[in-house]
C-alpha positions in Angstrom: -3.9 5.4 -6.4 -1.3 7.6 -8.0 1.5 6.4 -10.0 1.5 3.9 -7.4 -1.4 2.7 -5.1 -2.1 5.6 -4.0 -4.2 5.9 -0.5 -6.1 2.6 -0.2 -2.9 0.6 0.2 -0.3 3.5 0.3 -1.5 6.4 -0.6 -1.5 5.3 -4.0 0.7 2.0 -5.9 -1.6 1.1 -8.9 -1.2 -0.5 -13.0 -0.9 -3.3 -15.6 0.0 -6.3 -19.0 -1.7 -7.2 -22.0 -4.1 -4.9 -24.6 -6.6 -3.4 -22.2 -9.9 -3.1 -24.4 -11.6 -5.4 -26.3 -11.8 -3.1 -30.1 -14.6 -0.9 -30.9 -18.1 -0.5 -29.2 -20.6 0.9 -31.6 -21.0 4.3 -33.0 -23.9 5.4 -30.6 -21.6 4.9 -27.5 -18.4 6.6 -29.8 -20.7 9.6 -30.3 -21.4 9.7 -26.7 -19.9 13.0 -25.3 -17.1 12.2 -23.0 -15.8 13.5 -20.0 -13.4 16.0 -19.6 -10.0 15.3 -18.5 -9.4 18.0 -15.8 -12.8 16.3 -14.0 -11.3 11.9 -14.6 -8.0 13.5 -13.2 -9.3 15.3 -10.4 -11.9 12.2 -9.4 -9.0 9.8 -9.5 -6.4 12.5 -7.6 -9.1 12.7 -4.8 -10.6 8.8 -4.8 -7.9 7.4 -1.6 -6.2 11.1 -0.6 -7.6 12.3 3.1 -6.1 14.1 5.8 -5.4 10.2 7.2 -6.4 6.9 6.9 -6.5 3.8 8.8 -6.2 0.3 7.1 -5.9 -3.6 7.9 -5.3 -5.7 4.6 -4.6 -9.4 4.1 -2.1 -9.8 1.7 -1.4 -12.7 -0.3 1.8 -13.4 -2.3 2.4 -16.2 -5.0 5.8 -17.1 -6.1 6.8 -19.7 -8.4 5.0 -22.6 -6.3 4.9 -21.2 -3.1 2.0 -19.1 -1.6 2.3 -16.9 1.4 -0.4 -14.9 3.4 0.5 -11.8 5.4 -1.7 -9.3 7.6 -0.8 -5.5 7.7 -1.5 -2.6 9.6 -1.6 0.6 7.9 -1.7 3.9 9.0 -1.4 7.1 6.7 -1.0 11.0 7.4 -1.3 13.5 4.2 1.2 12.3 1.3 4.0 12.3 2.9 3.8 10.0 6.1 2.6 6.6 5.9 3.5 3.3 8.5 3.0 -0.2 7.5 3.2 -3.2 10.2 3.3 -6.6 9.8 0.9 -8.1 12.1 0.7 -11.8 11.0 2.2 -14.4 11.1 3.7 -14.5 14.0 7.5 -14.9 12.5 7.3 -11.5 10.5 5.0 -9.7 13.0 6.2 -6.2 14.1 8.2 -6.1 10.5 7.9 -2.5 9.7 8.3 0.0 7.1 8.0 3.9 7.8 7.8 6.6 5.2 8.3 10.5 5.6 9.4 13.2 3.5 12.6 12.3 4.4 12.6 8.8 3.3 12.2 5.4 3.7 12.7 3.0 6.5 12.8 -0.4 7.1 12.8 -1.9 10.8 13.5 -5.7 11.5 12.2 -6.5 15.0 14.0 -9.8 15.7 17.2 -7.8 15.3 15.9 -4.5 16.3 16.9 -3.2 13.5 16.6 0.2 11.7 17.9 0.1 8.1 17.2 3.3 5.7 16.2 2.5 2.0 19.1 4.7 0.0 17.4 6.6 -3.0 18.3 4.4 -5.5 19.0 0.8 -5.7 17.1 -0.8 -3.0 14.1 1.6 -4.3 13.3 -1.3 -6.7 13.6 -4.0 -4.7 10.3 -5.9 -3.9 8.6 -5.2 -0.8 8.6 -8.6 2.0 8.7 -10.8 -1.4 5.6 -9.3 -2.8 5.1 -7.5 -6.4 5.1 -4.4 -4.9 8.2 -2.4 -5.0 9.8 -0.1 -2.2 10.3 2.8 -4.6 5.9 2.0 -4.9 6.1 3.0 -1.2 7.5 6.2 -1.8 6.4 7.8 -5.1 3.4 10.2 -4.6 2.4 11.5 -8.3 -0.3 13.3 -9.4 -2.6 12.2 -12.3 -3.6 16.0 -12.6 0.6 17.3 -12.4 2.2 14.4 -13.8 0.4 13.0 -16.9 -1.1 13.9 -20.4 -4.4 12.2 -20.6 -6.4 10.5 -23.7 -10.0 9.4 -23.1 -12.6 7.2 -24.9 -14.9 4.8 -25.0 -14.3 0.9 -24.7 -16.2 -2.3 -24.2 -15.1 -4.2 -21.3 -16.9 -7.9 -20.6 -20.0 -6.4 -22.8 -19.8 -3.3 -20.3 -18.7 -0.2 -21.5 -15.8 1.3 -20.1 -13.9 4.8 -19.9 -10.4 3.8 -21.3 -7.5 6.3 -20.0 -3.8 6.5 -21.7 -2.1 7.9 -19.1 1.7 9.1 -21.0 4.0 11.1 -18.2 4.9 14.4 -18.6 8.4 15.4 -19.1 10.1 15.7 -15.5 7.5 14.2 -13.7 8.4 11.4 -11.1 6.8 7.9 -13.1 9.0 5.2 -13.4 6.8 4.1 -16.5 6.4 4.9 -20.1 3.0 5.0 -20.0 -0.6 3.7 -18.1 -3.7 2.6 -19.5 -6.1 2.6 -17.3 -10.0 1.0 -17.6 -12.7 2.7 -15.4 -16.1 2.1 -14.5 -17.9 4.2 -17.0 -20.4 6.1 -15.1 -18.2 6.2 -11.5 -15.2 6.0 -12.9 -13.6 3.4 -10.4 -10.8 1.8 -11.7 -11.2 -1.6 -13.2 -7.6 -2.2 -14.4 -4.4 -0.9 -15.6 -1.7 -1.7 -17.2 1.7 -0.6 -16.8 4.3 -0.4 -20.2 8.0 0.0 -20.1 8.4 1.6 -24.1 5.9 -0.5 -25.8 6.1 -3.4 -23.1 3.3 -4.2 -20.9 5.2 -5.0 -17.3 2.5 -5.6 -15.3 -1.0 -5.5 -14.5 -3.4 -4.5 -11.5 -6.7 -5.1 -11.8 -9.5 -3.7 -9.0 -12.6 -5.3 -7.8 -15.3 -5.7 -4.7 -16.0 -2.1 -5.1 -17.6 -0.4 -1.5 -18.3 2.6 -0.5 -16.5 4.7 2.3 -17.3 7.6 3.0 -19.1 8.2 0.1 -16.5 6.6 -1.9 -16.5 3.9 -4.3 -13.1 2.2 -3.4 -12.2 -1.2 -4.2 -11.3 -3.3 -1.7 -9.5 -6.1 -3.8 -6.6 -5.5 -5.8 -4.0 -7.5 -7.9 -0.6 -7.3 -8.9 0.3 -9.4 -11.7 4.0 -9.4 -13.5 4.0 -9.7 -17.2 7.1 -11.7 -17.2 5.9 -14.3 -14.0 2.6 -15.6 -15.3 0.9 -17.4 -12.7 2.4 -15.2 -10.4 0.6 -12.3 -8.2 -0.1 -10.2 -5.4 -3.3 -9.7 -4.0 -4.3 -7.4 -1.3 -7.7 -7.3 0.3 -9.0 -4.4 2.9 -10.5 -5.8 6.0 -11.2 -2.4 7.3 -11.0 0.9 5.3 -11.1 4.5 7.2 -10.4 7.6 5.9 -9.8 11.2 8.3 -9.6 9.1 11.2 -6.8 10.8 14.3 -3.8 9.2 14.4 -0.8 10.2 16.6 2.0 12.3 15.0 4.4 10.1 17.3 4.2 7.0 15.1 5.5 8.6 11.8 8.9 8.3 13.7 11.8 6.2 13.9 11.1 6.0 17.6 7.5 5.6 16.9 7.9 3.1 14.9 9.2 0.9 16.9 7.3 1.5 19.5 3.6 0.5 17.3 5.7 -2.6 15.6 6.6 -3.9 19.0 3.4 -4.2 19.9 2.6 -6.1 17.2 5.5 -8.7 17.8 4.5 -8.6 21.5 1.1 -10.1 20.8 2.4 -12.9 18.3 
């Protein structure tokens, strides 16, 4: 997960509300030597990145009173190239969104449709009505590049925790003022993070039903909640999960695009 979640869902998206860390943990766990920073930023840079990755998600989206349930197709090629199909249910099936270094696309199937997602303004727009944002689609930052790092020790649930400030550097490409991040204390997994605007949490993502994948520990549950919605969220859960897998170059293409989403809306 980068700046966004990076890999599992797209490479990256990831985040967070609220204080983080329930206050001190004892002076035998302060004393406790921690990590250095170059190895938690290189184990979080290389968690989800692969040469590709195949996915199929269920993703669920509360709004106000209304609950919605969509399935998605992912497919992913280094940092830059990444295709994500709506597969179910059958009224947004073939629904598409392709990403390159060249930008971002949307494709509406009903219409056939091809509509590019200018640089600014749409960027922030949510993603089919969920939490996510298109501009989370897109933004590929590096945890080693892009931010200074605090560590220490927290207490999490009774557990102890590796607690993460996470403050950008100057230039680098984070929407946010600053990310504190909770991880598993001995694998380092994320747990949650929380996303501020100045000194406002915005929102929170929180990561669970850890399994392993190649060696991994990735979590295959994670959820989006707004600071200013409570009640509200997004929750995405990976069905399937594989990393280095071939894909065809064709698909990372407007042509190709279309192509894989009308399959999808041929089968609905």
């Amino acid at each position: 997960m980068s700046g966004s979640l990076r890999g599992g869902l797209w490479g990256g998206i990831a985040v967070v509300c609220l204080a983080l860390m329930a206050p001190g943990v004892g002076s035998a766990q302060e004393d406790e030597a921690l990590p250095s920073v170059e190895e938690v930023n290189a184990h979080l840079d290389k968690l989800y990145r692969s040469e590709s990755a195949e996915s199929t998600m269920t993703m669920t989206i509360k709004r106000d009173e209304r609950e919605r349930e969509l399935s998605v197709q992912g497919f992913s090629q280094g940092e830059e190239r990444g295709l994500f199909v709506i597969t179910s249910p059958a009224r947004e099936a073939g629904t598409a969104t392709l990403r390159t270094s060249e930008g971002l696309w949307n494709y509406a199937p009903r219409a056939d449709r091809l509509m590019r997602v200018p640089p600014s303004g749409m960027l922030s727009e949510d993603w089919m009505g969920s939490h996510l944002t298109n501009d989370d689609l897109v933004r590929e930052t590096s945890f080693e590049d892009d931010f200074e790092v605090e560590l220490s020790w927290g207490e999490r649930d009774g557990e102890r925790v590796l607690q993460a400030t996470m403050v950008p550097r100057e230039g680098a490409p984070v929407t946010y003022s600053k990310i504190e991040y909770a991880l598993d204390a001995e694998a380092w997994t994320p747990i949650e993070a929380v996303y501020f605007d100045g000194e406002e949490a915005v929102r929170t993502i929180t990561f669970s039903d850890v399994k392993e994948v190649d060696g991994r520990p990735i979590p295959h549950q994670v959820e989006v909640r707004p600071a200013d919605a409570p009640g509200e969220f997004t929750r995405m859960v990976y069905e399937e999960l594989k990393f280095d897998v071939p894909i065809d170059d064709s698909i990372f293409s407007q042509q190709g695009m279309r192509r894989q989403a009308r399959q999808y809306r041929d089968r609905s």
